[in-house]
C-alpha positions in Angstrom: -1.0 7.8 -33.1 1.6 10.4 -34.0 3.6 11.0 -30.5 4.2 14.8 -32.2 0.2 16.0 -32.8 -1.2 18.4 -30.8 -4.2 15.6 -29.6 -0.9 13.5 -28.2 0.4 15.7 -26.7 -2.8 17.2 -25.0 -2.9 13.9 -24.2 0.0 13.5 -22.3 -0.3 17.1 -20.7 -3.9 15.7 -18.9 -2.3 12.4 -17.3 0.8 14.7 -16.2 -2.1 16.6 -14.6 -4.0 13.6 -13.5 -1.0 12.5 -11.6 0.7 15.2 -9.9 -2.5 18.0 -9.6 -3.9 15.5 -6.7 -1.1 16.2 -4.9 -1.2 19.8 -5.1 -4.4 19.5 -3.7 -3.6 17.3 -0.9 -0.7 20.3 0.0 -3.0 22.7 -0.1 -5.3 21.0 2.3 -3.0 20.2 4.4 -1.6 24.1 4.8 -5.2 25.5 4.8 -6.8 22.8 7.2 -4.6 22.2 9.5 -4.4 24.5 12.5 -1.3 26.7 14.0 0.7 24.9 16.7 4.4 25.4 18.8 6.4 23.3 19.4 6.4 19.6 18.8 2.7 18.3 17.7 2.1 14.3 16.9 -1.4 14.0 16.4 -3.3 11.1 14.3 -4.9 12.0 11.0 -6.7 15.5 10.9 -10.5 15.0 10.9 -11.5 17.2 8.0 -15.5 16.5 8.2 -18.1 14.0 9.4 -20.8 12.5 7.9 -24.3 11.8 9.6 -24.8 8.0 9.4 -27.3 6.4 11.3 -25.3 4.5 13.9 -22.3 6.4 14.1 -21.2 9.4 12.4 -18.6 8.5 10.0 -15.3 11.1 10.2 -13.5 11.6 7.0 -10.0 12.2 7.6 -6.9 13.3 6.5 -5.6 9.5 5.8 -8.8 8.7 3.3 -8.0 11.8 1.6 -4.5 11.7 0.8 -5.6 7.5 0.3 -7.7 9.0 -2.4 -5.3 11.4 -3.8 -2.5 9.1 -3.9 -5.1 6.8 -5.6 -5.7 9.5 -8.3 -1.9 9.9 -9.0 -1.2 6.1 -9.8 -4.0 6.0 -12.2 -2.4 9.1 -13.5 1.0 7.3 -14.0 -0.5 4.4 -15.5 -2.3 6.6 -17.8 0.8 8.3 -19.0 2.7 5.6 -19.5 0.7 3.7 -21.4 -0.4 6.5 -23.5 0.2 5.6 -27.4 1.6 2.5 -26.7 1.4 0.4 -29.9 3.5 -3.1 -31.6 6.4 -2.9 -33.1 7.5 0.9 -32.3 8.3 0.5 -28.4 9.0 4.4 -26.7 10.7 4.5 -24.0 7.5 5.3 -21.7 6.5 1.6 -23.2 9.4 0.1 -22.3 9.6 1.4 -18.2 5.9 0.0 -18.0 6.9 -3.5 -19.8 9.6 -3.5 -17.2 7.3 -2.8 -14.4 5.0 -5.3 -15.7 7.6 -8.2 -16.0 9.1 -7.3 -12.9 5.8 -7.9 -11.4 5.2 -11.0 -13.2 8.4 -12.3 -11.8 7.0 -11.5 -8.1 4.0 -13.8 -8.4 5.4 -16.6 -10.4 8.1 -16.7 -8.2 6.2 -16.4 -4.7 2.8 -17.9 -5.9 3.3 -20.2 -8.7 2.0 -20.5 -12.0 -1.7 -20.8 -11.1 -1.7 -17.0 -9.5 -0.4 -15.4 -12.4 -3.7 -13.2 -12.5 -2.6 -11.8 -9.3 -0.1 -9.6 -11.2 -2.4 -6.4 -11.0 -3.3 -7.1 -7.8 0.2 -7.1 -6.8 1.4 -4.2 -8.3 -1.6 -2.2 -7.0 -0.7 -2.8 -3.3 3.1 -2.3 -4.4 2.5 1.2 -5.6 -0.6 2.3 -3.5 1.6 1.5 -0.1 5.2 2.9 -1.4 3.5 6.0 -2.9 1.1 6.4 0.5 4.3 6.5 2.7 6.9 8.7 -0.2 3.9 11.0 0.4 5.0 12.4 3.8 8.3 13.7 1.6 6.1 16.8 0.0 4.9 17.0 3.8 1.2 15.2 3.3 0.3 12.8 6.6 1.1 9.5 4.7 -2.1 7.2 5.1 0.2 3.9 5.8 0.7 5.7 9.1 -2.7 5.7 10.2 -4.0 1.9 11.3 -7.5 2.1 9.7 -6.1 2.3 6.5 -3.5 -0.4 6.8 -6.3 -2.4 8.5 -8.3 -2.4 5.9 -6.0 -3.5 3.4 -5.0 -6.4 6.2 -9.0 -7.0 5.7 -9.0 -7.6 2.3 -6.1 -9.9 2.0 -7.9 -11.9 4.5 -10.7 -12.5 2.3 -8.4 -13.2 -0.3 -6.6 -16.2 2.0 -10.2 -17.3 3.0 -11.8 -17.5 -0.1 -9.1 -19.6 -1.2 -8.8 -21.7 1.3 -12.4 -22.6 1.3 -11.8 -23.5 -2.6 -11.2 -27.0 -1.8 -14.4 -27.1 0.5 -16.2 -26.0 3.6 -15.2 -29.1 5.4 -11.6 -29.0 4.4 -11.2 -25.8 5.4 -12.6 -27.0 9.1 -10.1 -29.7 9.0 -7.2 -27.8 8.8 -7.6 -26.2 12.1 -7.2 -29.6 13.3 -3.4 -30.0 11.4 -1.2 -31.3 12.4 -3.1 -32.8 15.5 -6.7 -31.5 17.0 -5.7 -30.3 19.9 -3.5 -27.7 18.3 -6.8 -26.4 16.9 -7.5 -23.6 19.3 -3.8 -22.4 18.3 -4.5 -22.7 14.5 -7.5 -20.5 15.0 -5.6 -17.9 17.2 -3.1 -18.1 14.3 -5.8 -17.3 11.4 -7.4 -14.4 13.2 -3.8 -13.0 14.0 -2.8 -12.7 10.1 -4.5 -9.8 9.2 -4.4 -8.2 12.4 0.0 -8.7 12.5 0.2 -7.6 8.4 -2.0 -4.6 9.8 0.3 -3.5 12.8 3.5 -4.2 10.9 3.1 -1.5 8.0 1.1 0.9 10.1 3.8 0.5 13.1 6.9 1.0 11.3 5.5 4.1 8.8 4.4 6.0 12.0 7.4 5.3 14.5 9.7 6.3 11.5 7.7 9.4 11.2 7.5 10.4 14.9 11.8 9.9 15.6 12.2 11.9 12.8 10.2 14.8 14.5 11.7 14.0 17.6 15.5 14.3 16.1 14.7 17.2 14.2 13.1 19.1 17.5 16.1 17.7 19.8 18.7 19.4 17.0 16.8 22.7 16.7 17.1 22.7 20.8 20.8 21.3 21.0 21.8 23.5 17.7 20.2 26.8 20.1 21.8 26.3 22.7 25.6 25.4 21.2 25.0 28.6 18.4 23.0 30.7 20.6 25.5 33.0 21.4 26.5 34.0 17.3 24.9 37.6 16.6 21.7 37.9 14.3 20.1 35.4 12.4 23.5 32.8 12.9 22.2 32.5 16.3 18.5 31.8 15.6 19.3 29.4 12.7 19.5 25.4 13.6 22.3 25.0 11.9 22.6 20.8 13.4 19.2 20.3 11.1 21.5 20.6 8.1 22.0 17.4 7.0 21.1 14.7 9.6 17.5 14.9 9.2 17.8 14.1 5.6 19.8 11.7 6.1 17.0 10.0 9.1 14.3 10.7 5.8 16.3 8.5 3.2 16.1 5.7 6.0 12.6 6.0 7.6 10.8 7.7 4.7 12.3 6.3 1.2 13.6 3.3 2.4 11.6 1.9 4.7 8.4 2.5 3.1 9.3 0.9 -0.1 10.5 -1.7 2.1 6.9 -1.9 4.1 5.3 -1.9 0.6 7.6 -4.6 -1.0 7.2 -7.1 2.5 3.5 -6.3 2.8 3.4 -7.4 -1.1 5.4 -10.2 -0.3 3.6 -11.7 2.5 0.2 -11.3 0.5 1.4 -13.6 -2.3 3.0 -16.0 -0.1 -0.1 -16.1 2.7 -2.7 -16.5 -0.6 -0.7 -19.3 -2.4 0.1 -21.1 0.9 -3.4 -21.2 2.1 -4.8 -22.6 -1.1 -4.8 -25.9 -1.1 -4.1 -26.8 -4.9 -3.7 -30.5 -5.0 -7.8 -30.7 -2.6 -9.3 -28.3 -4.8 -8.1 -30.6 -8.3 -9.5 -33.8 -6.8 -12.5 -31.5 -5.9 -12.9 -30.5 -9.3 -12.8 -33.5 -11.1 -15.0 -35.3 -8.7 -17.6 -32.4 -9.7 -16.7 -32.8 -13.5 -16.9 -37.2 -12.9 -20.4 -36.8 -11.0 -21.4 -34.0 -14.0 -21.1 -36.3 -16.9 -22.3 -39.3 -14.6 -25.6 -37.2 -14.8 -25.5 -36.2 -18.5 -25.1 -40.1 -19.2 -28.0 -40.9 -17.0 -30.1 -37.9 -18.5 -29.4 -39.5 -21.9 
């Protein structure tokens, strides 16, 4: 496809859209939604509406929204970059996602082996959903990494992952191993199974939201300290915090950039490592070829 034709470029313009209109959205929820306040507010997600469910009314909040949204801008990225991409004439778009691609690649065969080299989307999805969920507080949206449903679920998930590969190798196998390295440790081993999810859960969600609240705080204690040191300048010098010039910025590289790339990349991390740990490669082999030798035992006694 020419990169230069009107279609291309139309192209282009629409995952451009796809990825940054979502956003916009979320913004304009957020200023429209939520409701006039002084002073310092730290509130959970907004609830924005409920639905009737039979039950128990489900609330759909401000966290599944922007989970959504966030959702809607990654597909939007992916989209664009690898829009035209075709052998032997590599753009430059082409080249960022091979990078991310191999990057990824490296991840998993480096944490998970050989065998789990499927896992590479997988990966990169939890990757860019979690960094991009908690980057989203930077254009002022209520990141969803800070609110524990959402990180719970994703704890969920990975727990069926480690499960269903655990149980690869068999039912009874998978009993056993509660009984490792003796059985009286097995009430321990259980304890320790149950507290995976629930610790991956808590970790993300508690260091997104007590980054977010000690930047409020710092930011409220300047505006306070910076009126009553300047107070006394005439006009708008007097009103104007001037102490938030700078050091809160500086608090947002750490908690906000940094640290939830960081979340995302150790959340990532221990998902690879609890998956491949859990599955019990060299079981699941002799599994499989006693199922293959009792297969053809049959086909030989069919014949």
């Amino acid at each position: 496809m020419n990169h230069k034709s009107p279609r291309f470029v139309i192209g282009d313009v629409a995952c451009l859209a796809l990825a940054i209109v979502p956003l916009l959205v979320g913004m304009a929820l957020k200023v429209i939604l939520t409701p006039p306040s002084e002073g310092i507010v730290i509130t959970g997600a907004q609830i924005y509406f409920t639905v009737p469910m039979p039950l128990q009314d489900m609330p759909i909040t401000e966290s599944q929204i922007n989970s959504w949204l966030v959702i809607l801008s990654i597909l939007g990225l992916c989209l664009y970059l690898t829009h035209g991409v075709r052998a032997g004439v590599p753009t430059r778009r082409q080249l960022a996602a091979e990078w991310l691609v191999e990057k990824v690649d490296g991840m998993v065969r480096e944490n998970m082996g050989e065998y789990f080299m499927g896992f590479g989307p997988f990966v990169a999805a939890i990757l860019s959903l979690s960094a991009l969920s908690s980057l989203s507080s930077l254009i002022g949206l209520y990141p969803p990494t800070s609110d524990i449903n959402v990180t719970g679920g994703w704890a969920i998930l990975v727990f069926a992952l480690i499960t269903y590969y655990k149980l690869k190798a068999g039912p009874w196998h998978y009993i056993k191993s509660f009984g490792d390295p003796v059985a009286v440790l097995a009430p321990m081993n259980l304890i320790s199974e149950v507290a995976t999810p629930v610790s991956m859960a808590f970790r993300h969600y508690g260091n997104i939201l007590s980054g977010t609240i000690v930047s409020v705080l710092v930011a409220s204690g300047l505006s306070g300290l910076s009126q009553k040191l300047f107070g006394w300048l005439p006009g708008v010098l007097g009103e104007f915090p001037l102490l938030r010039i700078g050091i809160p910025a500086a608090l947002s590289v750490y908690f906000d950039v940094f640290s939830g790339c960081l979340q995302a990349y150790i959340f990532a991390v221990l998902t690879m490592l609890y998956v491949s740990n859990g599955f019990p490669q060299d079981e699941y082999e002799k599994r499989k070829l006693r199922r293959e030798q009792k297969k053809i035992k049959m086909q030989e006694q069919q014949s």
